[in-house]
Every structure is written in structure tokens, then in C-alpha cells.
C-alpha beads as a LAMMPS data file, in Angstrom:
LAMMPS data file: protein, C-alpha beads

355 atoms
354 bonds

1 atom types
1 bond types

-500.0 500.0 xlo xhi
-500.0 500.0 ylo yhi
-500.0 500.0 zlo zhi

Masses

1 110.0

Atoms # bond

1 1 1 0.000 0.000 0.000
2 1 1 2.688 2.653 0.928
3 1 1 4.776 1.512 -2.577
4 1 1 1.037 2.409 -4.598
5 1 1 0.850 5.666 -2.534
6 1 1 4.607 6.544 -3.051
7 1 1 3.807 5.877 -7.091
8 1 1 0.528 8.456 -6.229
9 1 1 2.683 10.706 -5.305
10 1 1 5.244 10.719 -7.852
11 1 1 2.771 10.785 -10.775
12 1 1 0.892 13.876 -9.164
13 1 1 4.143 15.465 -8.832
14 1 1 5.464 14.930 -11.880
15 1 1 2.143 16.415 -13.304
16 1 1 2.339 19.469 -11.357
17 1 1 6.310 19.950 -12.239
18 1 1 5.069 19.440 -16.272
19 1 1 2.385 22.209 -15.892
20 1 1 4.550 24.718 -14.139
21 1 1 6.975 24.046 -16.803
22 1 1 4.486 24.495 -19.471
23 1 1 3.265 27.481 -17.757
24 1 1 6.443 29.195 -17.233
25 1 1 5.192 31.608 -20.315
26 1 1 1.849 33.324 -19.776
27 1 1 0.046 33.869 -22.970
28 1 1 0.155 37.287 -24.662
29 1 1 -2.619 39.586 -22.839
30 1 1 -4.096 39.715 -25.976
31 1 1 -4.729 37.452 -29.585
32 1 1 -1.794 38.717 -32.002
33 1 1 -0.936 36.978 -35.117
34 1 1 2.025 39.020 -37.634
35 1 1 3.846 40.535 -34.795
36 1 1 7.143 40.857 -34.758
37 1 1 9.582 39.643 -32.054
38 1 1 12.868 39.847 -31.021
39 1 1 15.011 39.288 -27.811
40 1 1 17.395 41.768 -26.179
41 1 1 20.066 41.794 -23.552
42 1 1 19.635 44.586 -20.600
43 1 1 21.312 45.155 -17.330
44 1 1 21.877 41.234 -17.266
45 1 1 18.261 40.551 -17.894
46 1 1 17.004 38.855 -21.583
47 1 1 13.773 40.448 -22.551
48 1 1 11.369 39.354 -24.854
49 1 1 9.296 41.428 -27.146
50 1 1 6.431 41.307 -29.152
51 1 1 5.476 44.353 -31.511
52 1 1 2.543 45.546 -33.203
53 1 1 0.455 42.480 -35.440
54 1 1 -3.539 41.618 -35.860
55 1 1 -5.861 40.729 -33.903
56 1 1 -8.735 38.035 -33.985
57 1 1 -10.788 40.240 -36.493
58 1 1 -8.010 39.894 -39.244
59 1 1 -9.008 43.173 -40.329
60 1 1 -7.796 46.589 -41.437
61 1 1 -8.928 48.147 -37.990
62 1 1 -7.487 44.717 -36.390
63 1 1 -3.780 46.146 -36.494
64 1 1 -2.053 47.049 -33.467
65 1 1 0.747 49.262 -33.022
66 1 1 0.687 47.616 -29.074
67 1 1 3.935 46.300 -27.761
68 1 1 4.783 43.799 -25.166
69 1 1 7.868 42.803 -22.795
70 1 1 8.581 39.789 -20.678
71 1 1 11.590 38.996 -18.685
72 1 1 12.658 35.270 -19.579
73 1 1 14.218 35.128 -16.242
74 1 1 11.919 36.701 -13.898
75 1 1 9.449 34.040 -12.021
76 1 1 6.277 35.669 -13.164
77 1 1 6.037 35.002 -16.985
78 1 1 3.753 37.455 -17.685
79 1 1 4.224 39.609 -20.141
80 1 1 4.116 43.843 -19.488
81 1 1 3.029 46.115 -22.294
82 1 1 5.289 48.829 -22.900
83 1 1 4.385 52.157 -24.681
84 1 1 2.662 52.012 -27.926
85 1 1 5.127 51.964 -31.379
86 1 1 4.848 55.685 -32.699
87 1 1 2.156 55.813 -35.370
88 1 1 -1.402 57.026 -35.525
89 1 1 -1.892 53.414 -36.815
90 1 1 -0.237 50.069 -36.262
91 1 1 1.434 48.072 -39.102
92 1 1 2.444 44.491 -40.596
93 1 1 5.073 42.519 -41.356
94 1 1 7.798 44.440 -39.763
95 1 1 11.420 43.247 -38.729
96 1 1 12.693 43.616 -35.115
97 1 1 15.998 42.868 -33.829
98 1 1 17.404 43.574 -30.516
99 1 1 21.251 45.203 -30.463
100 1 1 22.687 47.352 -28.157
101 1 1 20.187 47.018 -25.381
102 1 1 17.646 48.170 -27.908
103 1 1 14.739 46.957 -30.061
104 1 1 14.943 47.863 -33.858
105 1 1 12.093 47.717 -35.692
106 1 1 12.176 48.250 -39.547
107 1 1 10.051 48.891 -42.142
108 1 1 6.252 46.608 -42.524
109 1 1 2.953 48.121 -44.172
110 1 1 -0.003 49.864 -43.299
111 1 1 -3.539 49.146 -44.404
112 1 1 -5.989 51.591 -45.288
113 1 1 -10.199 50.632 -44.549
114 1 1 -10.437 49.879 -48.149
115 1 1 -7.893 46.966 -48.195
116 1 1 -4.664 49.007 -49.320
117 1 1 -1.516 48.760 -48.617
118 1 1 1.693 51.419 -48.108
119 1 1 4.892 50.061 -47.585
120 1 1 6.926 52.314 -45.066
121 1 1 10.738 53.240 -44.707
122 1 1 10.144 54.289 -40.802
123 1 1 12.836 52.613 -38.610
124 1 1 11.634 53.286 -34.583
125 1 1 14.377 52.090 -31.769
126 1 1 13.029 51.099 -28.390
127 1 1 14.699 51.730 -25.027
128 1 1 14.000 49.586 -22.349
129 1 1 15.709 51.393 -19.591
130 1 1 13.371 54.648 -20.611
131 1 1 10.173 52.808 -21.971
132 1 1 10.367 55.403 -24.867
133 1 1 10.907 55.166 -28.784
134 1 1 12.999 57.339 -30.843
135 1 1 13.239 57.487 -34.589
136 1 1 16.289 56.285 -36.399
137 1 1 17.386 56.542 -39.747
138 1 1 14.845 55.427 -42.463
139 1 1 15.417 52.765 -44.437
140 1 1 16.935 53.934 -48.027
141 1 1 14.341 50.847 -49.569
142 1 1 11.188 50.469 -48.365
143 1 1 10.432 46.769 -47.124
144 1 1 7.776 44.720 -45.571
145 1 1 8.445 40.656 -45.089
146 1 1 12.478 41.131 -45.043
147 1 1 14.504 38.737 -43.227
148 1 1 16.744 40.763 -40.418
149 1 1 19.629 39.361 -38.290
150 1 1 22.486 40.885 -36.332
151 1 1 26.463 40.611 -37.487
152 1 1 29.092 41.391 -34.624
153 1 1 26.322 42.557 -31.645
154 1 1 26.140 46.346 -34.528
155 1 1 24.794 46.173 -37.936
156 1 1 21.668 44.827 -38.656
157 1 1 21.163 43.463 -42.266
158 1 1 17.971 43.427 -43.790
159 1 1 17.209 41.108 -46.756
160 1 1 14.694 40.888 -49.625
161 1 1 11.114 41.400 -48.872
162 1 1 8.374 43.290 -50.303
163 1 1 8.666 47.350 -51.539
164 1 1 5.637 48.882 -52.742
165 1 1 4.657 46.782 -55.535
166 1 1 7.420 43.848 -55.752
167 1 1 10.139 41.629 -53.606
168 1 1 13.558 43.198 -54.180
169 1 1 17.044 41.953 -54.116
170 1 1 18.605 44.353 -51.904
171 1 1 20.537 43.717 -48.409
172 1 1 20.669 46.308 -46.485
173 1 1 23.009 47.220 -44.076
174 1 1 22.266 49.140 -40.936
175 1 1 24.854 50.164 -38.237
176 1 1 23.328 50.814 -35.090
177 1 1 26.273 52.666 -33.558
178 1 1 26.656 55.349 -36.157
179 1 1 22.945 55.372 -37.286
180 1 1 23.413 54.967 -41.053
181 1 1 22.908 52.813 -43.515
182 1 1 24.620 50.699 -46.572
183 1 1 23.923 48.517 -49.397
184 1 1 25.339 45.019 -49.782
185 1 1 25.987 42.275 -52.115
186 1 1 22.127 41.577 -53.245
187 1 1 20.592 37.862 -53.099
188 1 1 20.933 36.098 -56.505
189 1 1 18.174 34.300 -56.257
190 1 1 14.061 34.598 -56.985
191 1 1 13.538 37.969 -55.065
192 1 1 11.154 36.760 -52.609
193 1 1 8.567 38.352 -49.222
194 1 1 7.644 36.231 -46.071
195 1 1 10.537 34.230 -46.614
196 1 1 12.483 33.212 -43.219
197 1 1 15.781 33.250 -41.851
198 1 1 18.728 34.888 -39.874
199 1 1 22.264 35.902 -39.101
200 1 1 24.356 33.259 -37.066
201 1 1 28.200 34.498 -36.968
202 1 1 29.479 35.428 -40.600
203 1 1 26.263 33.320 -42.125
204 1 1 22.989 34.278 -43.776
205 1 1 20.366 32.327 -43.769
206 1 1 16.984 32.361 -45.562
207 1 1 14.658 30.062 -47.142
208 1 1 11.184 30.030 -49.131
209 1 1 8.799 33.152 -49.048
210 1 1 6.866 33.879 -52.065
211 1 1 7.042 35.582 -55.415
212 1 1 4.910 36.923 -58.268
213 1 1 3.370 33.820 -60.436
214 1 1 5.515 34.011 -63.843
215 1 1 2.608 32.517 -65.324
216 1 1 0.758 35.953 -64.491
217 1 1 -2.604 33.788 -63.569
218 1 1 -3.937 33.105 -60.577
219 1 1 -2.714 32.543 -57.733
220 1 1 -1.145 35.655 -57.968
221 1 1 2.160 34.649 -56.044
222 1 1 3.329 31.331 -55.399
223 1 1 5.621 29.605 -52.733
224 1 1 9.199 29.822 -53.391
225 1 1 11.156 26.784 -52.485
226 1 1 14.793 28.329 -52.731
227 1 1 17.250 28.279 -49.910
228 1 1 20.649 30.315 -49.656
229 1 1 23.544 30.851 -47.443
230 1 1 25.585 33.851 -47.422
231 1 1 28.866 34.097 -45.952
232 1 1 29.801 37.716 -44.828
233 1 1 33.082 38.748 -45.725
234 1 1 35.217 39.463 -42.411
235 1 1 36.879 42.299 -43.801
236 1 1 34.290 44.438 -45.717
237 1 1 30.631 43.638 -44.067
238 1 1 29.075 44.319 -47.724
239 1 1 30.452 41.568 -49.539
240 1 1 28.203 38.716 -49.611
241 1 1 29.309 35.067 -51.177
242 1 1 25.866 33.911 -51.465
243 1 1 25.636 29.891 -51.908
244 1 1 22.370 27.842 -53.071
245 1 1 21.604 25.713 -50.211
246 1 1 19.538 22.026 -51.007
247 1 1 16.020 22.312 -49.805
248 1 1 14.796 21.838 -46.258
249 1 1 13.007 19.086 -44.797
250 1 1 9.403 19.798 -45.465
251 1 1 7.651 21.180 -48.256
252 1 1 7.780 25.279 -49.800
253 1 1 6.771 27.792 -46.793
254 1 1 5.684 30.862 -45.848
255 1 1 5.719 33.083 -42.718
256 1 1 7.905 30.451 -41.063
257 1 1 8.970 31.584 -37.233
258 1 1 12.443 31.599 -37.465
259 1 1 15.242 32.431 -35.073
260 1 1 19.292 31.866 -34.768
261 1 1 21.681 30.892 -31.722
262 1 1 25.131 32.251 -31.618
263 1 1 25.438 28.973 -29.152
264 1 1 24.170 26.565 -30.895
265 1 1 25.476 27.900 -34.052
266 1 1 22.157 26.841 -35.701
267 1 1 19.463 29.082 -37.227
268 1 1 15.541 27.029 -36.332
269 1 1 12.635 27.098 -38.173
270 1 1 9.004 26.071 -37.082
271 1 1 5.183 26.511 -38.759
272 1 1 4.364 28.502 -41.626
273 1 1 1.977 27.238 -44.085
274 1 1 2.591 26.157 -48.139
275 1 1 -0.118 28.326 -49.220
276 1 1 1.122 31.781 -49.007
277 1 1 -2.245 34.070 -48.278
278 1 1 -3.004 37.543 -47.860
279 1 1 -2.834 39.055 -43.889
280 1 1 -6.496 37.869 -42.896
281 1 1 -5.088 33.726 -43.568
282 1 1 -6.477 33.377 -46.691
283 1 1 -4.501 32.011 -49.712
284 1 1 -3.431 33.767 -53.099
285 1 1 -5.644 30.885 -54.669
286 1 1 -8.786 31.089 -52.678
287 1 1 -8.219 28.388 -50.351
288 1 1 -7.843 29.021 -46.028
289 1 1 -4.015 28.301 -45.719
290 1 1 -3.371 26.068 -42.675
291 1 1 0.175 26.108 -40.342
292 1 1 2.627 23.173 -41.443
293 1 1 3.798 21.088 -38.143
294 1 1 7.651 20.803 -39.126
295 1 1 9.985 22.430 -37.071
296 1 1 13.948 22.318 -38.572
297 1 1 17.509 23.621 -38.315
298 1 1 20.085 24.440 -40.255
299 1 1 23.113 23.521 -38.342
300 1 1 25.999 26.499 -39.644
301 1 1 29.522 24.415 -38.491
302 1 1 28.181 21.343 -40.791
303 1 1 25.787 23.335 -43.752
304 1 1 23.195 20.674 -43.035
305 1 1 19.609 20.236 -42.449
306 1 1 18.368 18.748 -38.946
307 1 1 14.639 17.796 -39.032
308 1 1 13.577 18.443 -35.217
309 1 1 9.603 17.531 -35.220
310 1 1 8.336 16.818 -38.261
311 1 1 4.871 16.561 -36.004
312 1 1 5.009 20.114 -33.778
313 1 1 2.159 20.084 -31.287
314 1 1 0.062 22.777 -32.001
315 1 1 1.447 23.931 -35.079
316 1 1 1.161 27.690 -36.129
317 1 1 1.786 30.121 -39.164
318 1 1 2.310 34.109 -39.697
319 1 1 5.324 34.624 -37.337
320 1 1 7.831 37.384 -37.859
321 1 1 10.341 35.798 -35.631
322 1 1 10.929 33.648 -32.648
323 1 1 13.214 33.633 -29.927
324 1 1 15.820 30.630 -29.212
325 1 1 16.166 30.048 -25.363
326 1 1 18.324 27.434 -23.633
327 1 1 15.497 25.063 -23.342
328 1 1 13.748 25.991 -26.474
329 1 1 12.083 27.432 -29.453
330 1 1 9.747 30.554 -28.209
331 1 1 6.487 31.193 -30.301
332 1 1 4.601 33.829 -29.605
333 1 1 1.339 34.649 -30.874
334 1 1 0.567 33.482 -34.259
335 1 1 -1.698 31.600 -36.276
336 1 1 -3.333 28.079 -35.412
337 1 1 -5.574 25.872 -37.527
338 1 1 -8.402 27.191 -38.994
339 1 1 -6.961 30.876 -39.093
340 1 1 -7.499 31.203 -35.395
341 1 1 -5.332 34.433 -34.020
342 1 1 -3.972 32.946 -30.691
343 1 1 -2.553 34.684 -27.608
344 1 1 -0.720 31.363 -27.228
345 1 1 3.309 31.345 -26.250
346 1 1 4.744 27.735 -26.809
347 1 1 7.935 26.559 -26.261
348 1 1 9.100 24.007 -28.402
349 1 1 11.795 21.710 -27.600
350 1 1 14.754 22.623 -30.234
351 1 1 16.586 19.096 -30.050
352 1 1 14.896 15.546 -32.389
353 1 1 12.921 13.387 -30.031
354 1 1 14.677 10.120 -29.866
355 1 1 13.567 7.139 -31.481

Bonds

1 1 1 2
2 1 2 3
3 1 3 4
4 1 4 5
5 1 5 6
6 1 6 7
7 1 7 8
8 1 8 9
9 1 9 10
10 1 10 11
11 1 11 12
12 1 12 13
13 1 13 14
14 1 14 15
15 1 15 16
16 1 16 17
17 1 17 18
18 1 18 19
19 1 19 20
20 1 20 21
21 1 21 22
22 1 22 23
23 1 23 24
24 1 24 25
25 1 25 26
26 1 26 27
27 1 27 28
28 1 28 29
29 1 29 30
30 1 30 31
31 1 31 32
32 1 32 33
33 1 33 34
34 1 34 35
35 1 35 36
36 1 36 37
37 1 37 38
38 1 38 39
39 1 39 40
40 1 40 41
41 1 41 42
42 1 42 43
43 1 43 44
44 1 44 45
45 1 45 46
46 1 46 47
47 1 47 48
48 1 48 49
49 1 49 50
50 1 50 51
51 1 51 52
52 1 52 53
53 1 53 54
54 1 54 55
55 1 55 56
56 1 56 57
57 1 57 58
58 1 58 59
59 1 59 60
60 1 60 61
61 1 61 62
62 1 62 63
63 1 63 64
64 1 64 65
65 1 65 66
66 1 66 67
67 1 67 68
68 1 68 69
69 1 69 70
70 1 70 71
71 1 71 72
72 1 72 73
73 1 73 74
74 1 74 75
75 1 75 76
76 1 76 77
77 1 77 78
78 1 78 79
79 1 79 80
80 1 80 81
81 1 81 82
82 1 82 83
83 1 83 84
84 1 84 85
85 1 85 86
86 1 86 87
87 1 87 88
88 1 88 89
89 1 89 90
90 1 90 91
91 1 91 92
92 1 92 93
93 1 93 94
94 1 94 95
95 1 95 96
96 1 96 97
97 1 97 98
98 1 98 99
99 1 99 100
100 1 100 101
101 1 101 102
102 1 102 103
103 1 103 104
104 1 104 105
105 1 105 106
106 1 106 107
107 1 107 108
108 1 108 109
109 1 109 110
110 1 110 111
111 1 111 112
112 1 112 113
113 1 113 114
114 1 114 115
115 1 115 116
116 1 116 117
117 1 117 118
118 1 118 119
119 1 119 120
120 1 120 121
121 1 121 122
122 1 122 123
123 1 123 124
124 1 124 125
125 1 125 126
126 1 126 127
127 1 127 128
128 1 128 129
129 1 129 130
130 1 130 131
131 1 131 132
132 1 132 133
133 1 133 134
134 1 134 135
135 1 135 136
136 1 136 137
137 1 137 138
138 1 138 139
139 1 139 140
140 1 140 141
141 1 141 142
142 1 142 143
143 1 143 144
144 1 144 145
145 1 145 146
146 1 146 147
147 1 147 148
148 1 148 149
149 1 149 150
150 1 150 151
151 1 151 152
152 1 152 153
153 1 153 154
154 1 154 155
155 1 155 156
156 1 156 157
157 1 157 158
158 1 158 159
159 1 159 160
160 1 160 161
161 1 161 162
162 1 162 163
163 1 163 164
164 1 164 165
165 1 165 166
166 1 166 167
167 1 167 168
168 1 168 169
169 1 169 170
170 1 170 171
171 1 171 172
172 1 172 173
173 1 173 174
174 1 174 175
175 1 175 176
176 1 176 177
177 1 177 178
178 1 178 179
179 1 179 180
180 1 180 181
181 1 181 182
182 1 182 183
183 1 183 184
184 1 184 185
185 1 185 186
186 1 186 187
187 1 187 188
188 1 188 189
189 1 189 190
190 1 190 191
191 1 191 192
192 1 192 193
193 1 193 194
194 1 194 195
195 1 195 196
196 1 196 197
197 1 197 198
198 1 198 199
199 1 199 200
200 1 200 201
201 1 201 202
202 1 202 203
203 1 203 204
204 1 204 205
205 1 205 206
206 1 206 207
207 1 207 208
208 1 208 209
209 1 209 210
210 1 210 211
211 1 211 212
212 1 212 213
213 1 213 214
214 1 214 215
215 1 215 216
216 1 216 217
217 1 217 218
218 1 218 219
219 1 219 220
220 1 220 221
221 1 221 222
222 1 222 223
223 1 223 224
224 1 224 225
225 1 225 226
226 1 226 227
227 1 227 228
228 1 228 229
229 1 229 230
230 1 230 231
231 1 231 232
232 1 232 233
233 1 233 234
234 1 234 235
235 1 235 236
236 1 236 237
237 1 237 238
238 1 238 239
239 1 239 240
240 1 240 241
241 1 241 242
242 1 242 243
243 1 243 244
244 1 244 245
245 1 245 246
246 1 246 247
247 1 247 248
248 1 248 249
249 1 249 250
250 1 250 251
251 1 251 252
252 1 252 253
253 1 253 254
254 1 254 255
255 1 255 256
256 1 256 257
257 1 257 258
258 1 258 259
259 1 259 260
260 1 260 261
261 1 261 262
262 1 262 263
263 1 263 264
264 1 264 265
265 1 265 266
266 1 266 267
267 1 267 268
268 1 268 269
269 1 269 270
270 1 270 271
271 1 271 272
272 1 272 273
273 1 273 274
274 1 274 275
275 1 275 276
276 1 276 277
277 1 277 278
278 1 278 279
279 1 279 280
280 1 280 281
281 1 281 282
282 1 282 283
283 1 283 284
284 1 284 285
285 1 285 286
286 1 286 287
287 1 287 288
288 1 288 289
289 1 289 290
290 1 290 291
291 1 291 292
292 1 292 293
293 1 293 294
294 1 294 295
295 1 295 296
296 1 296 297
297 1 297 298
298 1 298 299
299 1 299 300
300 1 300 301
301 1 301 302
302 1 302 303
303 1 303 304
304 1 304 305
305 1 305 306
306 1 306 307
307 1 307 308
308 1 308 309
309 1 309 310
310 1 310 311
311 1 311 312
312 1 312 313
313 1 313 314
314 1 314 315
315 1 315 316
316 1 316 317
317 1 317 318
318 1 318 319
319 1 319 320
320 1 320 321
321 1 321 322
322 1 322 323
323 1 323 324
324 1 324 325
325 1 325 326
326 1 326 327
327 1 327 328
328 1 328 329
329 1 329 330
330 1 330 331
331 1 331 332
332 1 332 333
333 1 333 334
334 1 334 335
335 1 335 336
336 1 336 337
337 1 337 338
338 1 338 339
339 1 339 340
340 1 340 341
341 1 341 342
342 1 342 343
343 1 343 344
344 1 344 345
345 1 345 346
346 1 346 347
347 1 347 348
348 1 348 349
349 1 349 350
350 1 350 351
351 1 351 352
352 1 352 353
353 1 353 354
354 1 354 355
């Protein structure tokens, strides 16, 4: 009898140790699905941010210009919203990356009531210490849907996405010490929006997105399934050796959350969907797109694929970002099955499951 209780005990335990483990991220305080996210170091602390996005209406008058914080190693988990990204109106697909013990956030679109949408150059810095914004330089291209990493804890390089009425080849180059801005070696490749990636060392990353159907019928764009590396050249920053990578596990994606470790030296890769759609879910071609449940790595030392999950719990789509942690893959916000805008912050285990 006291062996049966002792086994009780130990399952009860072990459940409550799982759920404060699962729970060790509160949800967003609100549904947010396109928001962009990016980590920073302060005063010893990591904080996590998520910026701007739609809510559950998936609407014009859905977009947020909100912003919230969390400390990853405070006890709490719950997330603190910070003061509102400048802007009479709130915007999409915009790229944040932390450096310098600030938030960066570039570029992303506005839409107007009667579906319409402006691409922007406005690049807004965040300052955790102050809980204020300040404008930085603008970007010389307009872009919405760009891929953005960090190179050497300074310049910020911004690649592809969409500008006004086409995806572009241009990297750009910001450095966030002197506030300026350069142009790089452009990708060779299909030029491509909602494509995924990062900056892991002296490596570019990105993979997929979509581009404008050569066929000119409908859909009007169509998944890309093109992956590249870039190597950054260690003594000129702008010179780019760009390298066709083999395809990913998985099939074509778009809006894949996507995040690189300096640790790890691997850039991760979880959701998106293969039907790339407009902001409110649904496809180019009519039909609702639905979140893929791979989740994947690029491993930089080796230039190989590592397929993680190719079954991801809970699997979710429209991410501009995620956050690598020691013990996993942060997604926050999103979208789940059936379109559904979710408040949802899941942490996904970044290593295979053993067979």
C-alpha cells in the first residue's frame, strides 16, 4: 500500500512539475498573429518582445501598433506592455531585432479601410531602460516581409522582402552605432517576401517566401522553395558570397517563425503554411491556408539540415520571428488551424525526439 501511494505521489508530482513548466510563459494579454519579435540583452536581464500584429478580427482596424515585454528570467512570466510603437496606426510585417540594449524595428505596411496597402521606410528604436521610442534613420528601400539578423552585436542586415509593388534583391546594411545605412551584395536568387531566416556568426540564412506567379494567372504569387547561405566577408561587411543551399526538410513555406543561436550555431525554423495568403489567412488561390507542423535547423559548423519535429504540437503560421532560449524554441502569438489568431506562447523543444 505505501509503494502504490509513493507511485501516487510521484505521478501527481510529476504532473504538477510538467504544468509549471508548461506554464512558465503566460500567454500574450491579448490574440496577435504578424507581430514581430525579437530578444534583447539589458542590465543582465534577456527580454522578450512582441510588436505591433492583428488581432482576432483579421481586419484593417485589427492592427495594433501595441507592444509587449517579458523577462525570460523573472518568475512571473507574464508579459508587461510597454508604450505604444509611434504611429497614428499600427502596421504588418515588420522586422525587429534587438542590439545594443535596444529593439529595432524596420520597415512593414499599413492598411488603409479599403484593403490598401503602403509600404513604409520608418525605422523606430526602443529603449527599455526609458520605456520610450525614438526614430532612427529610415530605411533607403522600403520593405515589408524582409529577413533581419544581427552581425558582430552592430549592424543589422535586412534582406529581400516586399517594396511597394514587388520583392527586391537588396541587403541592407544598418549600423546601429553610427545610425546609417549601406547597401550590400544583393541575393541572386528569386527575389522573394515572407521568406524566413537569420544571421548566425558570418552566415545568412533564408529560405522560401513567395514571389509573383511568372505565369501571371492566378494565384497571384506562389511559394518559393529556394534556400541560400551567405557568408559575410570578415573584412568588408558588404560583400556577400551567397551559396544555393539544397532544400529543407518539409515542403515550400511561408511566414515560417524563425530564429538563430550564436550557441548553438544553428538558425531554427518552425510553422508557416505552403499556401502563401493575404494578412487575414487566406490564400493567393482562394483556399484558407493552414500552419505546417515541421519544425527544422540548419546547423551552420556542418551546412546541413536537422529535421527536429516533423509533427510540432500545435502547429502555427504568420510569425515574424521567434526567440531561441536554452530550453527551447519561443512562439509567440501566431496563427493556429483554422486561421485562429492565438494569444498562445509555446515553447518548443529545439533538439529531435529520440527514437
Amino acid at each position: 500500500m505505501k509503494k502504490c501511494l509513493g507511485v501516487i505521489l510521484l505521478i501527481v508530482l510529476g504532473g504538477f512539475l510538467f504544468a509549471a513548466d508548461q506554464s512558465r510563459f503566460e500567454p500574450l494579454p491579448v490574440p496577435m498573429s504578424n507581430n514581430a519579435v525579437a530578444s534583447v540583452k539589458s542590465r543582465g536581464s534577456l527580454l522578450l518582445y512582441s510588436m505591433m500584429g492583428m488581432g482576432p478580427k483579421k481586419t484593417w482596424d485589427a492592427i495594433s501598433n501595441s507592444g509587449y515585454m517579458l523577462d525570460s528570467e523573472a518568475d512571473t512570466g507574464k508579459w508587461a506592455e510597454v508604450r505604444a510603437v509611434p504611429g497614428t496606426v499600427g502596421r504588418l510585417a515588420a522586422t525587429a531585432v534587438g542590439a545594443r540594449e535596444h529593439i529595432f524595428l524596420f520597415g512593414g505596411y499599413v492598411v488603409d479601410a479599403q484593403g490598401g496597402e503602403t509600404t513604409l521606410r520608418d525605422v523606430n528604436a526602443y529603449e527599455p531602460l526609458t520605456d520610450r521610442w525614438f526614430r532612427a534613420e529610415d530605411v533607403p528601400v522600403a520593405v515589408g516581409d524582409s529577413v533581419g539578423g544581427l552581425y558582430r552585436e552592430r549592424y543589422i542586415y535586412l534582406v529581400g522582402g516586399w517594396s511597394k509593388t514587388d520583392a527586391v534583391r537588396d541587403v541592407q546594411v544598418y549600423d546601429s552605432e553610427k545610425n546609417t545605412w549601406a547597401q550590400a551584395t544583393p541575393i541572386p536568387g528569386t527575389p522573394v517576401f515572407g521568406h524566413a531566416g537569420s544571421v548566425v556568426g558570418d552566415t545568412i540564412v533564408y529560405v522560401d517566401g513567395a514571389y509573383k506567379n511568372p505565369a501571371g494567372a492566378q494565384p497571384k504569387y506562389v511559394a518559393s522553395d529556394e534556400c541560400w547561405m551567405g557568408k559575410i566577408d570578415h573584412h568588408d561587411r558588404l560583400k556577400i558570397q551567397w551559396t544555393k543551399l539544397p532544400s529543407h526538410p518539409g515542403t515550400a513555406r511561408y511566414r515560417i517563425a524563425a530564429g538563430g543561436s550564436e550557441k548553438d550555431q544553428k538558425i531554427y525554423f518552425s510553422g508557416g503554411t505552403d499556401n502563401p495568403y493575404n494578412y487575414n489567412g487566406i490564400g493567393y488561390n482562394g483556399v484558407p491556408a493552414e500552419p505546417s507542423p515541421m519544425t527544422f535547423a540548419l546547423n551552420v559548423r556542418t551546412g546541413k539540415w536537422e529535421t527536429i519535429n516533423e509533427h510540432t504540437p500545435q502547429p502555427s503560421m504568420d510569425h515574424r520571428g521567434l526567440v531561441v532560449l536554452p530550453e527551447g524554441l519561443l512562439l509567440v502569438g501566431g496563427m493556429e488551424k483554422g486561421q485562429q489568431v492565438t494569444s498562445r506562447v509555446a515553447l518548443v523543444p529545439k533538439t529531435a525526439k529520440a527514437k
